[in-house]
C-alpha positions as a Markdown table, in Angstrom:
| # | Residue | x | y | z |
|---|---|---|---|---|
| 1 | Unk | 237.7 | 281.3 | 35.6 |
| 2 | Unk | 237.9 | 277.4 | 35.2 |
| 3 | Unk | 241.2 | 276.3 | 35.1 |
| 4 | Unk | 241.9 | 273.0 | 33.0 |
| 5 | Unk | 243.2 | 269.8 | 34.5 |
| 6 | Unk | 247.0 | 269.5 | 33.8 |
| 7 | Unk | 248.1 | 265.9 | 32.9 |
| 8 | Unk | 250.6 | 263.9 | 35.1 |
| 9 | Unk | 253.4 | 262.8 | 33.5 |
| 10 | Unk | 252.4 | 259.2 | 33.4 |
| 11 | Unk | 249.0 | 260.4 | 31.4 |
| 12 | Unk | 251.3 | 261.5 | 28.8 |
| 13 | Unk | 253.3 | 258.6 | 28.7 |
| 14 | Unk | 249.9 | 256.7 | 28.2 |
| 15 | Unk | 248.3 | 259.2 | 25.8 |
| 16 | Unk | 251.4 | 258.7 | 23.6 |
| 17 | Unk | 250.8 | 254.7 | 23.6 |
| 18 | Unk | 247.1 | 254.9 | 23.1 |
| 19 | Unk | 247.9 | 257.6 | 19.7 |
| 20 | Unk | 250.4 | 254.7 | 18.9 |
| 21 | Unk | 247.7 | 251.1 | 19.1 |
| 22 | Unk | 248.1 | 251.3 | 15.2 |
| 23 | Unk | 251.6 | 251.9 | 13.1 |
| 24 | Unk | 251.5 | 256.0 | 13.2 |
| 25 | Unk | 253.7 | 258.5 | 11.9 |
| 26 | Unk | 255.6 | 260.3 | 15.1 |
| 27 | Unk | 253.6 | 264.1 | 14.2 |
| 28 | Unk | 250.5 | 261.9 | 14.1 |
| 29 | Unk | 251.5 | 260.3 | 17.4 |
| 30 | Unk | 252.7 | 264.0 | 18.9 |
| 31 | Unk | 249.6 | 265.5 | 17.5 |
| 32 | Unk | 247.0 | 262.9 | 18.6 |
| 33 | Unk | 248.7 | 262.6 | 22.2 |
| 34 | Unk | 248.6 | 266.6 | 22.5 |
| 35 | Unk | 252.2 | 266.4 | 23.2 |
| 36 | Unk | 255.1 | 268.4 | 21.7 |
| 37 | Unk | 258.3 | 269.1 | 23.1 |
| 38 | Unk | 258.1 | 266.2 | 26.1 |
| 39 | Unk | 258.2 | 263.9 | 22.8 |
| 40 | Unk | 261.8 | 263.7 | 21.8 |
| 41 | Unk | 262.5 | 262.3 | 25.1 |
| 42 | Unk | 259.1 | 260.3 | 25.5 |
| 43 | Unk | 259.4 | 258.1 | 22.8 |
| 44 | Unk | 262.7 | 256.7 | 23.4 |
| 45 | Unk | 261.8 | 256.2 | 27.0 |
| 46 | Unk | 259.0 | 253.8 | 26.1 |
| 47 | Unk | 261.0 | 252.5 | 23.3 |
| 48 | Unk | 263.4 | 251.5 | 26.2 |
| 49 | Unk | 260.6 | 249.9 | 28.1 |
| 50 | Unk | 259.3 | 247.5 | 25.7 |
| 51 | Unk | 256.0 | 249.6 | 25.5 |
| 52 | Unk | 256.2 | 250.9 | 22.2 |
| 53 | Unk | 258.3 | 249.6 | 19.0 |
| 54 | Unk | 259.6 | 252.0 | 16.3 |
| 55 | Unk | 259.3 | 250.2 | 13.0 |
| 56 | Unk | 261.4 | 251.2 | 9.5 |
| 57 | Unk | 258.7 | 251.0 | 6.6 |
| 58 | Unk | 259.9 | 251.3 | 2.7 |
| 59 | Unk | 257.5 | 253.2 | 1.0 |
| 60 | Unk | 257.5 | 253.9 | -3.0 |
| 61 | Unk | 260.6 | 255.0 | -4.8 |
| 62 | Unk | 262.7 | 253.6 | -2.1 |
| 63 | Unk | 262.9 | 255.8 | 0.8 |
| 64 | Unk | 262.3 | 254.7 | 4.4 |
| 65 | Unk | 259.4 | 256.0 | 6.9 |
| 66 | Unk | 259.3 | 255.8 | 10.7 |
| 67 | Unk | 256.2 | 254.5 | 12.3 |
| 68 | Unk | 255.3 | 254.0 | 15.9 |
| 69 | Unk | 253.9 | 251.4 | 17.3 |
| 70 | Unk | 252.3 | 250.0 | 20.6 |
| 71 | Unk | 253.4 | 246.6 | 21.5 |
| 72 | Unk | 251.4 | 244.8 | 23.2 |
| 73 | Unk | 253.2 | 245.1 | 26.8 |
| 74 | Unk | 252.1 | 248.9 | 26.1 |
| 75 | Unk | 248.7 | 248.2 | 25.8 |
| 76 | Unk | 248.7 | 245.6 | 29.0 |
| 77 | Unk | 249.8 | 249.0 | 30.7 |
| 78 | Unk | 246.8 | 251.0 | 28.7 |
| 79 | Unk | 244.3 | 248.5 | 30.2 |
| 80 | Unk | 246.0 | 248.5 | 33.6 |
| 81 | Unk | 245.9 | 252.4 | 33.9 |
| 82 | Unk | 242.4 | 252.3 | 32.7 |
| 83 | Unk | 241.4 | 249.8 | 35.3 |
| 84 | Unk | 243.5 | 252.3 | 37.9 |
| 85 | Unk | 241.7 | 255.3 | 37.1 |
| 86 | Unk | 237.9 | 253.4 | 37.1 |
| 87 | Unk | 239.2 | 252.5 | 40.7 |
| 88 | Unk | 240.2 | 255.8 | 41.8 |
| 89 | Unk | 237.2 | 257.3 | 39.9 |
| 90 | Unk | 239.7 | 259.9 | 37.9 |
């Protein structure tokens, strides 16, 4: 039986910035990136970095959504891992 591929951690980290290139709602970010639980402390982690920006947008009637964001040292380390893995031939 074929067994999948399981991601490295820094895959995830990357998935999560790539889900995030446009503002994104964090179960759209979670969702697209395939990754649940490891979220809560993913996103503060690259928050930390500099890689990826949480922004506070007021939307009708007043009330205040979170949206994620990659900034664009994340996607310098998108483009970087892509180059890494066309290297390696991953």
């Amino acid at each position: 039986m074929y067994a999948a591929k399981r991601r490295s951690e820094t895959e995830m980290y990357v998935d999560l910035l790539r889900a995030s290139i446009n503002p994104t709602k964090p179960h759209h970010v979670m969702r697209a990136a395939n990754v649940w639980a490891q979220s809560q402390k993913m996103l503060p982690h690259l928050i930390e970095r500099g890689l990826l920006e949480k922004k506070e947008v007021l939307i009708r009637d007043r009330r205040t959504r979170f949206l994620y964001q990659t900034t664009e040292k994340g996607r310098e380390l998108i483009i970087l891992f892509n180059k890494i893995n066309e290297i390696l031939q991953l």
